[in-house]
VOPAGU-2260 file (C-alpha; in pm, 1 decimal, decimal comma):
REM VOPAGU-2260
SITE   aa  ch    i         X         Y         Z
SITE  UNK   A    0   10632,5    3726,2   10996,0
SITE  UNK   A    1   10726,7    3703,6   10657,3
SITE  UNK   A    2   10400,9    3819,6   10527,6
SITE  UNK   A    3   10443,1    4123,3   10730,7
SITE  UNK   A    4   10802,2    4160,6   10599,9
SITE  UNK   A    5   10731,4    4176,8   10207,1
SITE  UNK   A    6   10397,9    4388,4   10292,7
SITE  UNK   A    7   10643,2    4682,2   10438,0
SITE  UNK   A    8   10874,4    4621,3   10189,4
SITE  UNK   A    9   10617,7    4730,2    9900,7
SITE  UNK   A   10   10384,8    4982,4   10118,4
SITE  UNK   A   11   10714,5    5195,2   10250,4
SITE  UNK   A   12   10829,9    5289,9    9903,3
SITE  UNK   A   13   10486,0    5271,8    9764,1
SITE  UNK   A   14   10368,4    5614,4    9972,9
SITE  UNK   A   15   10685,0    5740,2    9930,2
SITE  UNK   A   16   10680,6    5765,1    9546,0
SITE  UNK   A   17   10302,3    5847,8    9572,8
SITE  UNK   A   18   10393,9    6131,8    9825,6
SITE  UNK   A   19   10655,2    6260,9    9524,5
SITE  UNK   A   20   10419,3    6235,6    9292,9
SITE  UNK   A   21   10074,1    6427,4    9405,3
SITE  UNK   A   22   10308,3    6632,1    9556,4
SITE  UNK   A   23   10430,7    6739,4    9233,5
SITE  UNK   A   24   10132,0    6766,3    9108,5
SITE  UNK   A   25    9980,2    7020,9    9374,3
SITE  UNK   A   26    9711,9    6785,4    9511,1
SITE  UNK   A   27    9588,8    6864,0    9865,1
SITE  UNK   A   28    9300,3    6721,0   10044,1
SITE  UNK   A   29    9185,6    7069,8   10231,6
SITE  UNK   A   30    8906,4    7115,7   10015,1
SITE  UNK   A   31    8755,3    6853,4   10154,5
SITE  UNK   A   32    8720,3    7018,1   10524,5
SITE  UNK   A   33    8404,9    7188,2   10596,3
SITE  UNK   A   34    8581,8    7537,3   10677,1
SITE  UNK   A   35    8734,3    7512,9   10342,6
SITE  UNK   A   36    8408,9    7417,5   10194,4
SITE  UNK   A   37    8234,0    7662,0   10349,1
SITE  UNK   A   38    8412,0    7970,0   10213,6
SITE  UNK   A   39    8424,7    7800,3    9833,1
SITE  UNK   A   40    8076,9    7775,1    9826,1
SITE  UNK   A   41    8055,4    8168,5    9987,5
SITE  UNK   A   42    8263,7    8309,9    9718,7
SITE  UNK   A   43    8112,4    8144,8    9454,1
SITE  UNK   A   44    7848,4    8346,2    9524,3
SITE  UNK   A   45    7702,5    8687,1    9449,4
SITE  UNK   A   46    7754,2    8935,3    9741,2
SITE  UNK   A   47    7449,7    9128,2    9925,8
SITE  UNK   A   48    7526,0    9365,4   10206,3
SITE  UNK   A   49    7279,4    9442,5   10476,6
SITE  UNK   A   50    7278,1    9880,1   10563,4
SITE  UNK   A   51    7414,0    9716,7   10899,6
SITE  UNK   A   52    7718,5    9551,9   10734,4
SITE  UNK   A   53    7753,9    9867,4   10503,7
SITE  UNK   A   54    7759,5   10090,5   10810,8
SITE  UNK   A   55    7977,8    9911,3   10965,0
SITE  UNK   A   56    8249,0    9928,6   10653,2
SITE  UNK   A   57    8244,1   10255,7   10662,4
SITE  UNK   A   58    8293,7   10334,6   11013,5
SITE  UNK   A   59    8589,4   10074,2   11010,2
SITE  UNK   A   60    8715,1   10217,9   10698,1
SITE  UNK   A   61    8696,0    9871,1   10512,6
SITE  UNK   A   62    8672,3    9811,8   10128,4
SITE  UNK   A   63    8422,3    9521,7    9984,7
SITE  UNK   A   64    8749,8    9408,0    9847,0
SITE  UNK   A   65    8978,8    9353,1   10143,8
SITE  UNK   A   66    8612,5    9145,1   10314,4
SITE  UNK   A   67    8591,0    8927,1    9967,9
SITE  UNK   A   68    9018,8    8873,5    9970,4
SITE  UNK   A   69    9103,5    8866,0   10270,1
SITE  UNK   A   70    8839,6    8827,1   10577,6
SITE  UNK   A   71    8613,2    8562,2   10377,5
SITE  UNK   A   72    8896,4    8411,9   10166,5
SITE  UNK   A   73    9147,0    8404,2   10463,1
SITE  UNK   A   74    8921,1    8391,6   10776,7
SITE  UNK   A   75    8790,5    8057,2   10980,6
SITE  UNK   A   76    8443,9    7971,3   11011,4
SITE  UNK   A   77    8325,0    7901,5   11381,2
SITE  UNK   A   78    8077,1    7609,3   11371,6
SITE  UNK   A   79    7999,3    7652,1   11719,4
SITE  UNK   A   80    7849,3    7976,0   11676,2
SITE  UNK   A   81    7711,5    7928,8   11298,5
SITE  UNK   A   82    7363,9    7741,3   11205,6
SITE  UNK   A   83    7502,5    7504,4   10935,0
SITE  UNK   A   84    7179,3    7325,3   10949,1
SITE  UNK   A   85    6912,9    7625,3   10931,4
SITE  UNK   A   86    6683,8    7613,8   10634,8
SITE  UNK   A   87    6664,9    7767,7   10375,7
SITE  UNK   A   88    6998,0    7952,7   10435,6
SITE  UNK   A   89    7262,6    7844,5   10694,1
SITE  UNK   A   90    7403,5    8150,3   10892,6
SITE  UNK   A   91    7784,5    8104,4   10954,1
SITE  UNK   A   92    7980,8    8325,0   11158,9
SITE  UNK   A   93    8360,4    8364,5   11059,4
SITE  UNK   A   94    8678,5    8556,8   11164,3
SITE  UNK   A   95    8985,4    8695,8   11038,4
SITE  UNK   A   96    9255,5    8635,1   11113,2
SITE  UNK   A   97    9305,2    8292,5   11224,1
SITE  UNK   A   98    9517,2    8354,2   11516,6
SITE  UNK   A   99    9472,2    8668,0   11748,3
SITE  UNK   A  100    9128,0    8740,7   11509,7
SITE  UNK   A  101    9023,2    9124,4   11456,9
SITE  UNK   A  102    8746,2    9097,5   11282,6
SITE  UNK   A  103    8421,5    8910,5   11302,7
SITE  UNK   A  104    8120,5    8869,4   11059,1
SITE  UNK   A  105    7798,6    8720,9   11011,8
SITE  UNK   A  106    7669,2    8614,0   10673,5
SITE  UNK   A  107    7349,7    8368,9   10578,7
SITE  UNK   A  108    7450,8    8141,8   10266,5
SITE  UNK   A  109    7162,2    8095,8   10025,4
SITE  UNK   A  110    7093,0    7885,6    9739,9
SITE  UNK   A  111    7210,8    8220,7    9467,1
SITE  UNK   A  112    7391,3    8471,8    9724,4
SITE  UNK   A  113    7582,3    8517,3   10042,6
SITE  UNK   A  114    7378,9    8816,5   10260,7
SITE  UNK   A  115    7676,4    8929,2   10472,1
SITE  UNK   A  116    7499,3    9051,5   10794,0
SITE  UNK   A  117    7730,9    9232,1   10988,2
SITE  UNK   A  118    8092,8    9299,8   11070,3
SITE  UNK   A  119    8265,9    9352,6   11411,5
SITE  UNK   A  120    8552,0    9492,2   11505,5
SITE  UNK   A  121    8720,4    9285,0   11803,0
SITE  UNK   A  122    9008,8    9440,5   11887,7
């Protein structure tokens, strides 16, 4: 019991002060989460649009900027819809936003570009 005593004496104040201090130091662990991953690898990328995704901008009155900033950048990847696994280039499926989502779009990540697909309109 005593053992147990002195280990929650040093452990409680020990991720306390380590809390403070990555916390200061704006550490955070969700780049490690395959959504997060996912859309770091995406924008690091150069951009291709299909005449099917281009099409569809224009009828929806959408900029290549607001799908880089906001829909890719902001938006959640659906793994159950997406082919992470598919060679050569995984097709993922994401949508924007996160709750009640409005748009939708396909894009195939290869090894030197993301080939966005198309782009949906939900609601």
């Amino acid at each position: 019991m005593k053992k147990i005593k002195f280990f929650l004496i040093g452990l409680v104040p020990g991720l306390i002060i380590v809390f403070f201090v990555l916390n200061k130091k704006g550490v955070s662990c969700s780049g490690y989460l395959p959504n997060s991953r996912v859309i770091a690898e995406t924008l690091s990328k150069d951009f291709k649009y299909s005449e099917n995704f281009k099409a569809e901008m224009a009828a929806l009155q959408i900029n290549e900027k607001f799908v880089k900033d906001s829909i890719i950048t902001a938006g959640k990847v659906d793994f159950d819809r997406s082919h992470a696994q598919k060679k050569p280039c995984p097709d993922y499926l994401i949508f924007y936003p996160e709750k009640n989502p409005r748009y939708e779009v396909t894009f195939e990540k290869c090894a030197e570009e993301a080939q966005l697909l198309s782009l949906k309109k939900i609601k």
